[in-house]
C-alpha positions as CSV (number, residue, x, y, z in Angstrom):
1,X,0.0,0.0,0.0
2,X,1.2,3.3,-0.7
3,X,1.7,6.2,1.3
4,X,0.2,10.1,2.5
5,X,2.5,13.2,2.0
6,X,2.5,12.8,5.9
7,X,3.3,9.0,6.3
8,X,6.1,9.6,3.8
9,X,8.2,12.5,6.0
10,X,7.4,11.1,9.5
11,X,9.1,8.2,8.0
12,X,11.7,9.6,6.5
13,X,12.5,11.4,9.6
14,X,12.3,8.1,11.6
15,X,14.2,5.9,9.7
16,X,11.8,3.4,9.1
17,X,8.6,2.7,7.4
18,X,5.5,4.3,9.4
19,X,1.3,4.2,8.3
20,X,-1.5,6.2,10.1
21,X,-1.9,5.0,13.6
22,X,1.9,4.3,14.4
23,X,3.8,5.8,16.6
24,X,7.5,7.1,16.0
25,X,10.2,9.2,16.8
26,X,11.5,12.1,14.5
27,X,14.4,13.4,13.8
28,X,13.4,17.3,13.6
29,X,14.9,19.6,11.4
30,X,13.5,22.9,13.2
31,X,12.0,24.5,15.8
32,X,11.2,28.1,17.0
33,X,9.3,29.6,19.3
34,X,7.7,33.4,20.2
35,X,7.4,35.6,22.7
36,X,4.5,34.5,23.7
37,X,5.8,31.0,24.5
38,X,9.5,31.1,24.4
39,X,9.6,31.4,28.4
40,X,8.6,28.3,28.8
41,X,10.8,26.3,26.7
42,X,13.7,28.4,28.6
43,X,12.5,27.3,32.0
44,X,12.2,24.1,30.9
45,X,15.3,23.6,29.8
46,X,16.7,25.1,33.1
47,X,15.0,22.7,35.1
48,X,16.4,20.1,32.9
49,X,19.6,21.4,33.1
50,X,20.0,20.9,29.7
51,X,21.7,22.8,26.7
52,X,20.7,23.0,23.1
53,X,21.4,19.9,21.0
54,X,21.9,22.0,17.8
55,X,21.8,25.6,18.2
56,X,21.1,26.1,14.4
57,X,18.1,24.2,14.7
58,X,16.4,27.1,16.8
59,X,14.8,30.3,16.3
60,X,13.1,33.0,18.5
61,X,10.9,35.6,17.3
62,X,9.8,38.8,18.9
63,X,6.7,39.0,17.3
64,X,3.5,38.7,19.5
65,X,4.5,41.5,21.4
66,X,6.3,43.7,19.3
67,X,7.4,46.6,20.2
68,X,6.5,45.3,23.9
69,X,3.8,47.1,25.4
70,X,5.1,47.1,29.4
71,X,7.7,46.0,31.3
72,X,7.2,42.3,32.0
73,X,7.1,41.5,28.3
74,X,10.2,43.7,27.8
75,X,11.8,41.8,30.5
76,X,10.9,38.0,28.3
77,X,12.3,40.1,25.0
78,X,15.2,41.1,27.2
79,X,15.5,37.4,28.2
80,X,15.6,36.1,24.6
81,X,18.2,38.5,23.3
82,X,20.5,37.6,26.3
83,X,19.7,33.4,25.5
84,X,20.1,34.3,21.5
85,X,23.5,35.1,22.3
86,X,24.9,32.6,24.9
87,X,23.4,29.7,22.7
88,X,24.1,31.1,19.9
89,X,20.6,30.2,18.3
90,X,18.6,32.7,16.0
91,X,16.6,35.7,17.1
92,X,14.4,37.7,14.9
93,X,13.6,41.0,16.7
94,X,11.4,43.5,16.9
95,X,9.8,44.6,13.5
96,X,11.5,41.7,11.7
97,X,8.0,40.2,11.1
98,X,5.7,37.0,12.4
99,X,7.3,33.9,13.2
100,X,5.0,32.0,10.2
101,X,5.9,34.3,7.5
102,X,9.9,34.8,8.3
103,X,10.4,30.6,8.5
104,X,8.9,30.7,4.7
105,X,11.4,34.0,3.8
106,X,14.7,33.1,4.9
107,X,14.5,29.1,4.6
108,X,13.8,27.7,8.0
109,X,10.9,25.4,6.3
110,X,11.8,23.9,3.4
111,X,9.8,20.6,1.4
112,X,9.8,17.2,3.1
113,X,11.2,19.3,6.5
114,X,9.8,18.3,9.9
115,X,9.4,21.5,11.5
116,X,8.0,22.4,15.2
117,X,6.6,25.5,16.4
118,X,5.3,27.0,19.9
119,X,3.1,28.7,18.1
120,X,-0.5,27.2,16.7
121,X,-0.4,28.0,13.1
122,X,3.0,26.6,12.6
123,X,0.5,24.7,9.8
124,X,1.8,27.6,7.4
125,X,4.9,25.9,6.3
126,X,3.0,23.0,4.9
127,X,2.7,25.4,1.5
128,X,6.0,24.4,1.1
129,X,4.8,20.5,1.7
130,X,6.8,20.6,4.9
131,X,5.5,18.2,7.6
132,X,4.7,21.7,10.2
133,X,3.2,21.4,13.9
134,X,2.2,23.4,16.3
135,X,3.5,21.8,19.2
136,X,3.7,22.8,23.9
137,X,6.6,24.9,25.1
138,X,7.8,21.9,26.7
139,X,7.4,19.6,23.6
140,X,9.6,22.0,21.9
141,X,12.1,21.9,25.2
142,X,12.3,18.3,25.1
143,X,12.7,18.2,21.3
144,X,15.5,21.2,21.3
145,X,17.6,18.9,23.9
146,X,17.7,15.8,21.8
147,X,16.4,16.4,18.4
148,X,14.0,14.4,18.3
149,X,10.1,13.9,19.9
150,X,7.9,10.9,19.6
151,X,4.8,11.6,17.1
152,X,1.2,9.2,16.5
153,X,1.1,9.7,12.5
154,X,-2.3,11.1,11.7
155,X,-4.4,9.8,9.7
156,X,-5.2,11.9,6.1
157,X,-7.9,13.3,4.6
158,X,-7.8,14.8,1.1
159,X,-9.8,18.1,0.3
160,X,-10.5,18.9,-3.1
161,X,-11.5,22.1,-4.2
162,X,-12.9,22.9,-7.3
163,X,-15.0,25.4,-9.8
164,X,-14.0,28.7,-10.7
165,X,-13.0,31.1,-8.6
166,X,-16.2,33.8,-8.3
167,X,-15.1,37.5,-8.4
168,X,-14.6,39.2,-5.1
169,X,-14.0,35.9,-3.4
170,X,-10.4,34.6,-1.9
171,X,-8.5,32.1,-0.4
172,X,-9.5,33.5,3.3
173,X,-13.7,33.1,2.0
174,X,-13.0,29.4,0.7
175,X,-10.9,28.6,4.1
176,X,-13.5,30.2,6.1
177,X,-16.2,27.9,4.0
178,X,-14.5,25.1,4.6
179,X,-14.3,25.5,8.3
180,X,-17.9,26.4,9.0
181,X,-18.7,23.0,6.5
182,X,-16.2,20.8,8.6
183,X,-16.8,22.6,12.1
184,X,-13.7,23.7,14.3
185,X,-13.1,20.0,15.5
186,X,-13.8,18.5,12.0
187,X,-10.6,17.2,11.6
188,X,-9.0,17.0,14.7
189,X,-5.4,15.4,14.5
190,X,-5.6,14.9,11.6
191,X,-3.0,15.8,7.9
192,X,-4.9,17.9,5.4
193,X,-4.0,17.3,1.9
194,X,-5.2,20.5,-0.4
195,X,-6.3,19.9,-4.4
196,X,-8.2,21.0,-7.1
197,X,-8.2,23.2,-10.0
198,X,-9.1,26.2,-7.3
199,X,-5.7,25.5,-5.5
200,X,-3.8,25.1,-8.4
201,X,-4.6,28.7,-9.8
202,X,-4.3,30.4,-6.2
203,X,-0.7,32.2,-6.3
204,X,1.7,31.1,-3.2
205,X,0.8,34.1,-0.7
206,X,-3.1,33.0,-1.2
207,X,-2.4,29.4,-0.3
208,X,-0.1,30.3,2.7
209,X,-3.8,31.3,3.5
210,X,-5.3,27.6,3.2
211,X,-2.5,26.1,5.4
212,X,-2.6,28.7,8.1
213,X,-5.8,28.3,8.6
214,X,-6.0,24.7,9.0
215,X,-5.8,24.2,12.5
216,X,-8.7,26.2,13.4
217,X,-11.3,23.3,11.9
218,X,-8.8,20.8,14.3
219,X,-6.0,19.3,11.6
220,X,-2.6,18.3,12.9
221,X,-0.9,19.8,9.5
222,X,-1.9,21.1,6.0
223,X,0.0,20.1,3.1
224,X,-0.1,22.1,-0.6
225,X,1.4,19.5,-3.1
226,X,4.9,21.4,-4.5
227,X,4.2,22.9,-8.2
228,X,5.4,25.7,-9.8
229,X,5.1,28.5,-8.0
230,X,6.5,26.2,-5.0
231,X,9.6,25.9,-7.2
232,X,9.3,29.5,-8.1
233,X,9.5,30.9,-4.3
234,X,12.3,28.3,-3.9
235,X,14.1,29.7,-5.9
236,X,13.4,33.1,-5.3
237,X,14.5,32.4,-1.5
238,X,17.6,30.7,-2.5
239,X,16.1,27.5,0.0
240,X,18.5,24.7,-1.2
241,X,17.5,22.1,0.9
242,X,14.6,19.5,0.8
243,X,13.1,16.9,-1.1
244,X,9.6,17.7,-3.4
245,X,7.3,14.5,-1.9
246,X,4.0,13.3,-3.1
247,X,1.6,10.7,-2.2
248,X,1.4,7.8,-3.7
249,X,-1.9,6.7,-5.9
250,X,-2.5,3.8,-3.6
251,X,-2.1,5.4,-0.4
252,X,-5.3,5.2,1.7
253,X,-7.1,8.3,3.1
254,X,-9.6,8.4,5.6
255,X,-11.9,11.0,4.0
256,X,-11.9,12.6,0.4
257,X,-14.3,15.2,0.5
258,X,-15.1,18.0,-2.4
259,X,-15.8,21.7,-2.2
260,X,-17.4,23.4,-5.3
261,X,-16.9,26.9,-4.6
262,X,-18.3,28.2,-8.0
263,X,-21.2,30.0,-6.2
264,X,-19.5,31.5,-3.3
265,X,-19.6,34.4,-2.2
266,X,-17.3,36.8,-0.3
267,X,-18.0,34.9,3.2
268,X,-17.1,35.9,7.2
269,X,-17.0,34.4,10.1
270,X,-19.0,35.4,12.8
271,X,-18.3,36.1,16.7
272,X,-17.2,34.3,19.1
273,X,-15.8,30.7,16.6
274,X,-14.3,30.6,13.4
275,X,-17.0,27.8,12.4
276,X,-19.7,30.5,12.9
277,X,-19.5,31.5,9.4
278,X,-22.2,33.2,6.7
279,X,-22.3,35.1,3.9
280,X,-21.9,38.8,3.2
281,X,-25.0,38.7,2.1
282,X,-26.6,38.0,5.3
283,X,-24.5,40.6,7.7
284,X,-24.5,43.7,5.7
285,X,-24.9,46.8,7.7
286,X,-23.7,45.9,11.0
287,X,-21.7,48.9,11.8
288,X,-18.0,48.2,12.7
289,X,-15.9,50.3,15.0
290,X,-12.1,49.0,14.2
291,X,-10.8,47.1,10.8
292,X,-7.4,45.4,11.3
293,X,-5.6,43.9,7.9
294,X,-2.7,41.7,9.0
295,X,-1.6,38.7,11.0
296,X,0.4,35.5,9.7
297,X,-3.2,34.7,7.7
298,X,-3.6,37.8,5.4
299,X,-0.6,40.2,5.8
300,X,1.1,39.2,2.9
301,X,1.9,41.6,0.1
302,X,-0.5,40.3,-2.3
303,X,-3.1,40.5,0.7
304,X,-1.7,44.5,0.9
305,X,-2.7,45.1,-2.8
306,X,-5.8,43.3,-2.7
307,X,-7.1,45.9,0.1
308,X,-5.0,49.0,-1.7
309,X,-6.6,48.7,-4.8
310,X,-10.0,49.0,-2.8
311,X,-8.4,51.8,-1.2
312,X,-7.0,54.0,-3.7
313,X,-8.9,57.0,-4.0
314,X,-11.2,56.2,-1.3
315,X,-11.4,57.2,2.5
316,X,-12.0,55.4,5.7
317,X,-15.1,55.6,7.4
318,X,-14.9,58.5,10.0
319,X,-16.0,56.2,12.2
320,X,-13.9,53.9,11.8
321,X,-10.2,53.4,12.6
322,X,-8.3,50.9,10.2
323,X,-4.9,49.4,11.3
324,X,-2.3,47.7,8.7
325,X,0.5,45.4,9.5
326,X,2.3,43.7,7.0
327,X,3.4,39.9,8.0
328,X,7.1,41.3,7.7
329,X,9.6,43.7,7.1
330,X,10.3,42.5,3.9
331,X,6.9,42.6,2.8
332,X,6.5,46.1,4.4
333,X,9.5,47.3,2.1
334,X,8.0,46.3,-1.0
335,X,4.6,47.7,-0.4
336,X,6.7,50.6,0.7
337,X,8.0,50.6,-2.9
338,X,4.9,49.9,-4.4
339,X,3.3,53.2,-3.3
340,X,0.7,50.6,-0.9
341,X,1.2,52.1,2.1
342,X,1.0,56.1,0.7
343,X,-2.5,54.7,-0.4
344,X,-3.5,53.6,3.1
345,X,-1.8,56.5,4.7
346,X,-4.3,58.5,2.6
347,X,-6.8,56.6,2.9
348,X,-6.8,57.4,6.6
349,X,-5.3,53.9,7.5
350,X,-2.6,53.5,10.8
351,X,0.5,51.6,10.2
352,X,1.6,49.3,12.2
353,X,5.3,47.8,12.6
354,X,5.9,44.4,11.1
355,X,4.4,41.9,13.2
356,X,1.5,40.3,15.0
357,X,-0.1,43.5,16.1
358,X,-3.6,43.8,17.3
359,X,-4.5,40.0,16.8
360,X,-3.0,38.3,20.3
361,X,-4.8,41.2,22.3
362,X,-1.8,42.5,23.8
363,X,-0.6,45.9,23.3
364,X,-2.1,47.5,19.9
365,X,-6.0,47.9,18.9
366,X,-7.4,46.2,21.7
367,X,-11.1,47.2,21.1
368,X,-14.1,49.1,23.8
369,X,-16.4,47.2,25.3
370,X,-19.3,46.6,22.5
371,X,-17.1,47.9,20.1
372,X,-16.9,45.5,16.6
373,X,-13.8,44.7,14.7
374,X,-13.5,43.2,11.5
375,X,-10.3,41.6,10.9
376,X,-7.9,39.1,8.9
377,X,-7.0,37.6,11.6
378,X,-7.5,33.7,12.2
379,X,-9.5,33.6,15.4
380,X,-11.8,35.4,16.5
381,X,-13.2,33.8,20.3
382,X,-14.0,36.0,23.4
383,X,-11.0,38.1,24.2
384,X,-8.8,37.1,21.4
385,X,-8.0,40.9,20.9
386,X,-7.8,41.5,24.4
387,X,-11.6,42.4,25.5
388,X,-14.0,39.4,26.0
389,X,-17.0,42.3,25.7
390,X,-16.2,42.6,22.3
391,X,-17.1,41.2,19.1
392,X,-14.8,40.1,16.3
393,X,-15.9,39.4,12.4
394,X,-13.2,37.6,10.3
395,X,-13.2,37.8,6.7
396,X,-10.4,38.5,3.4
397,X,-8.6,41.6,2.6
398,X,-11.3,42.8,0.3
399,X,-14.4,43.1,2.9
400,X,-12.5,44.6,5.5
401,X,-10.9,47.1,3.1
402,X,-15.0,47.3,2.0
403,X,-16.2,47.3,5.3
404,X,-13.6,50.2,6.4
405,X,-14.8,52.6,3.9
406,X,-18.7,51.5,4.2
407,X,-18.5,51.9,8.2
408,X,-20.2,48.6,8.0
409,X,-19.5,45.5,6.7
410,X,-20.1,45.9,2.9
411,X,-19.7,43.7,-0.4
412,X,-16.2,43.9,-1.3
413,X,-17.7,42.7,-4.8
414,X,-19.0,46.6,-5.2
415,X,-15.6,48.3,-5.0
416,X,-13.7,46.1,-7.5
C-alpha cells in the first residue's frame, strides 16, 4: 500500500517505514518559538539542566508582542536576546516580522522538513509541503535537547477544491467555507492534503492562507502538493534544501471530500468561533468600530494590494479606525515601494510595525467594550483581541478594506 504526503516525511524522519496509527520518533529539522511562548521552553530547559542539541536548529521571534507594550514582556524580550547570544541560536527581533511568514522567507521550512513550532499555526509551512506542527513549550524543550520527539502519524484526509474562482472571493472566503462545513473540531489530529483546479490557480501568498488556517477546523498539519510557483518561491529564496514529496496513488485516506466553490460568495466568520461562518449577504450593515488587515493569515503583500486597490482614491469611514500590518519587514519594504502604504496612509489607515499586532490582544488595537472589529486575523473567540465584551468578524482583505470605507460590513464585490 502506498503512502500520504504525511506517512512519507514522519518516515523519513524516523528511519523506518511508518502508516497512520503508528507511533515514531522524529528526527526534527527545526523548531522556533515566540514571545508568547518562548519562556517556557527556557525554563524548561533550566530545570532540565539541559543545553541546546543544535543551536542552528532554533529560532526565537519577537513578534506577538512587538514593540512590547510594558515591562514584563520587555523583560521576556530582554531574556531572549541575552539566550540568542549565549546559545548562539537565531533571534528575529522586533519589527523583523511574524514567526510564520519569516520561517517561509529566509529558509527555515523547506519541502519534506519536519518542523516544530510553539506557536499554533506553525501549519503555514506546509505550502511548502513541509510536515509543520504546532507543538507545547515543553514539547519543543524536550525536542531542542535531543532532536527528536515521539509523534502518532495522523491519519489523512484529502480536500478537493474545485470550480472557478467567483469575483470578489479569496483564499480566506474558501478557508472560512471550509471550516464552517467541517466545524472547528472537524478534523481533529488529523494531515490535510489540499487539491483541485481552485488551488492550483491560487498564487503562493493566497495558499499560505489555506494552510494557516488549518488548525482552526482541528487538523494536525496542511499540506499544498509542491508545483510551480512552489519551485518558483524556492528559488526566489535561494532555500537549497529539501526533497519535493508526493503521495502515492495507492495510499489510503480516511476522508476525500469535495468543495465546489463556483457560487461563493465573499463569506465571514462570525463572533465568538471561526466555524460561525455566513455570507456577506446575510451581515450587511452591522456597523463596525475598528478594521485590522494583517496577522500571519492575510498580511502578505498580495493581501496588501488586494485591500489597496479598494483603497485607492477612497477614505476610511470617520467612524472607523483601520490598522495595517504587514506579515514582515520584507513585505513592508515592498509595499513601501509599491506606493501601498501612501495609499492607506491616505486613505486614513494606521500603520503598524511588522508583526503580529492587534490580533494576540496584547498591546495594539485592543477594542471598547461593544465595540466591533473586523479583521484578517485567524480567530476570533471571546477576548482574542484583548476584550472578551467585544465582538470580532473575520473575513479577506477585500471586505474589510469594504467594510472600512462603508462603516459597515459591505460587499467587497461593489468596489472592485
Amino acid at each position: 500500500m502506498g503512502k500520504t504526503i504525511i506517512e512519507k516525511i514522519l518516515s523519513s524522519h524516523a528511519g523506518r517505514s511508518l502508516m497512520a496509527g503508528d507511533v515514531g520518533i522524529c528526527k526534527v529539522d527545526f523548531c522556533f518559538s515566540q514571545d508568547g511562548t518562548t519562556s517556557l521552553v527556557l525554563d524548561s530547559l533550566g530545570k532540565a539542566k539541559r543545553k541546546l542539541k543544535d543551536s542552528s536548529k532554533y529560532a526565537m521571534f519577537i513578534d506577538h508582542s512587538s514593540p512590547s507594550p510594558n515591562l514584563g514582556v520587555s523583560e521576556v524580550h530582554s531574556r531572549m536576546r541575552s539566550f540568542s547570544k549565549t546559545s548562539k541560536s537565531s533571534l528575529f527581533d522586533v519589527g523583523c516580522g511574524i514567526s510564520h511568514q519569516l520561517v517561509l522567507e529566509e529558509g527555515i521550512a523547506f519541502p519534506g522538513a519536519l518542523v516544530l513550532g510553539a506557536d499554533s499555526h506553525t501549519s503555514t509551512a506546509g505550502v511548502l509541503s513541509a510536515a509543520a506542527f504546532g507543538v507545547g513549550s515543553t514539547d519543543l524543550a524536550v525536542t531542542l535537547m535531543t532532536g527528536k520527539n515521539w509523534f502518532k502519524i495522523p491519519e489523512t484526509y484529502k480536500l478537493i477544491i474545485k470550480g472557478k474562482l467567483p469575483k470578489g472571493v479569496y483564499s480566506k472566503d474558501i478557508i472560512l467555507y471550509i471550516i464552517h462545513r467541517l466545524s472547528a473540531n472537524g478534523a481533529t489530529y488529523k494531515s490535510i492534503e489540499f487539491y483541485g483546479k481552485v488551488i492550483d490557480d491560487l498564487s503562493f501568498d493566497a495558499r499560505c492562507t489555506i494552510t494557516n488556517m488549518t488548525i482552526e477546523f482541528g487538523a494536525k498539519c496542511g499540506l499544498i502538493p509542491a508545483d510551480k510557483k512552489t519551485f518558483d518561491f524556492i528559488k526566489k529564496h535561494a532555500i537549497k534544501k529539501g526533497k519535493y514529496i508526493y503521495a502515492d496513488k495507492d495510499c489510503c485516506y480516511e476522508k476525500v471530500l469535495e468543495f465546489d466553490i463556483s457560487k461563493l460568495t465573499p463569506y465571514i466568520s462570525k463572533p465568538h468561533s471561526v466555524d460561525n461562518g455566513a455570507n456577506v449577504e446575510e451581515l450587511k450593515a452591522i456597523k463596525i468600530d475598528q478594521a485590522f488587515l494583517g496577522t500571519c493569515t492575510n498580511g502578505r503583500l498580495e493581501d496588501l494590494e488586494i485591500a489597496a486597490k479598494i483603497l485607492k482614491g477612497r477614505k476610511v469611514h470617520k467612524d472607523v479606525k483601520l490598522l495595517v500590518a504587514p506579515a514582515s519587514q520584507s513585505i513592508f519594504l515592498k509595499a513601501l515601494q509599491k506606493g501601498l502604504i501612501k495609499t492607506y496612509i491616505e486613505a486614513g489607515a494606521v500603520i503598524l510595525p511588522a508583526g503580529c499586532g492587534p490580533c494576540v490582544g496584547t498591546h495594539q488595537g485592543v477594542p471598547a467594550d461593544g465595540e466591533v472589529t473586523i479583521s484578517t486575523a485567524n480567530r476570533n473567540f471571546k477576548g482574542r483581541m484583548g476584550n472578551p465584551n467585544s465582538f470580532i468578524y473575520l473575513a479577506s482583505p477585500a471586505t474589510v478594506a469594504a467594510s472600512s470605507i462603508k462603516g459597515e460590513i459591505a460587499d467587497p464585490r461593489k468596489f472592485l
